[in-house]
C-alpha positions in Angstrom: -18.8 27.7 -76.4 -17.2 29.2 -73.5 -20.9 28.8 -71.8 -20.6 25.0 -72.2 -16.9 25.0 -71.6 -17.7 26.9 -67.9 -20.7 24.2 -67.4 -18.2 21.2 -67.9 -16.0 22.8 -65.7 -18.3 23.3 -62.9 -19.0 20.1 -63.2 -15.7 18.6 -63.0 -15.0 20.8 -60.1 -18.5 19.8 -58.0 -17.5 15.8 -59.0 -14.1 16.4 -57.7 -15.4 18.1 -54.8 -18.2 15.5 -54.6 -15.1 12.4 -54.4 -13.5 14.4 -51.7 -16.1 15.2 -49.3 -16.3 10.9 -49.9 -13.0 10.7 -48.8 -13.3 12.3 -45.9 -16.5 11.1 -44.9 -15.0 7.9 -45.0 -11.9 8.9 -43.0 -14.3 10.8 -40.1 -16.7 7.4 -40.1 -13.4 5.7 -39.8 -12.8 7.5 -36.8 -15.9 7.2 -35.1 -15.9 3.6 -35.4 -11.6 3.5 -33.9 -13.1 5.9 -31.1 -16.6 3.7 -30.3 -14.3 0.5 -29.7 -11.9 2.2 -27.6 -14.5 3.6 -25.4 -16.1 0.6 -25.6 -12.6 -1.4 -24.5 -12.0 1.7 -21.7 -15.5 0.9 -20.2 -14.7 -3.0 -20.2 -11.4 -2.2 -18.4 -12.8 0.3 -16.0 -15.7 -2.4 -15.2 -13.2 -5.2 -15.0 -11.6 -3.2 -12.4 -15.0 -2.2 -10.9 -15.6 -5.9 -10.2 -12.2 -6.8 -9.2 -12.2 -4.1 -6.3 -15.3 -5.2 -4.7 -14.8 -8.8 -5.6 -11.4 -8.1 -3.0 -13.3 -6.1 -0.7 -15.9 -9.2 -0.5 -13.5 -11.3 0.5 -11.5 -9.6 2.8 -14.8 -8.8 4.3 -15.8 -12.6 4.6 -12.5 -13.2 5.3 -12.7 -10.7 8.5 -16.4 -12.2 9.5 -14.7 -15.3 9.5 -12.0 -14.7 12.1 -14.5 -12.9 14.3 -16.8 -15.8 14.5 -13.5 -18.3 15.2 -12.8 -15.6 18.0 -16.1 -16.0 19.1 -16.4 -19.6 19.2 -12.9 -20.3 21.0 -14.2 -17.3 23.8 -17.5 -19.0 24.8 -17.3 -22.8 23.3 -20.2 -23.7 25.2 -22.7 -20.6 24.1 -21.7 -21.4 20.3 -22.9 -25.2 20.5 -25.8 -24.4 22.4 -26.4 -21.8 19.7 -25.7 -24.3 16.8 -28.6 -26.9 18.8 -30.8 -24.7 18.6 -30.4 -23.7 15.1 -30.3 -26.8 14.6 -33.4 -28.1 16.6 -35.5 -25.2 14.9 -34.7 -25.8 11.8 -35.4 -29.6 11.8 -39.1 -28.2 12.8 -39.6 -26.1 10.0 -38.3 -28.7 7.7 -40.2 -31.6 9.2 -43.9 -29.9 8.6 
């Protein structure tokens, strides 16, 4: 009897065994999915920032175009409507065919 005694044993230990490796299979998947969403979340963030820096830049860019043109246009008024008739004259051309 001490043959079957050992077999139930073993068996006893390899379900406990069996239970735990569940437990902790379930803790590390438990983890992986806590560390895929804050990756996840730190990527958003770091592209949220992404476009918020060049959405900026953009602007202040434009913004800087802007001022230059203004600049332009109050130096030589004259040059910048003859410029704009002309635009304008070529561009009624290519719309009128």
């Amino acid at each position: 009897m001490s043959a079957s005694s050992n077999g139930a044993n073993d068996v006893s230990a390899l379900r406990d065994d069996i239970a735990s490796l569940q437990r902790d299979v379930g803790i590390l998947l438990g983890h992986l999915k806590s560390g895929a969403a804050s990756s996840a979340r730190g990527a958003a963030d770091q592209l949220e920032e992404s476009a918020t820096r060049t959405y900026r830049q953009i602007a202040a860019e434009g913004t800087r175009s802007m001022k230059a043109m203004e600049r332009q246009v109050e130096d030589r008024p004259l040059l910048a409507v003859l410029i704009a008739a002309g635009v304008g004259y070529i561009g009624g051309r290519l719309l009128s065919r």
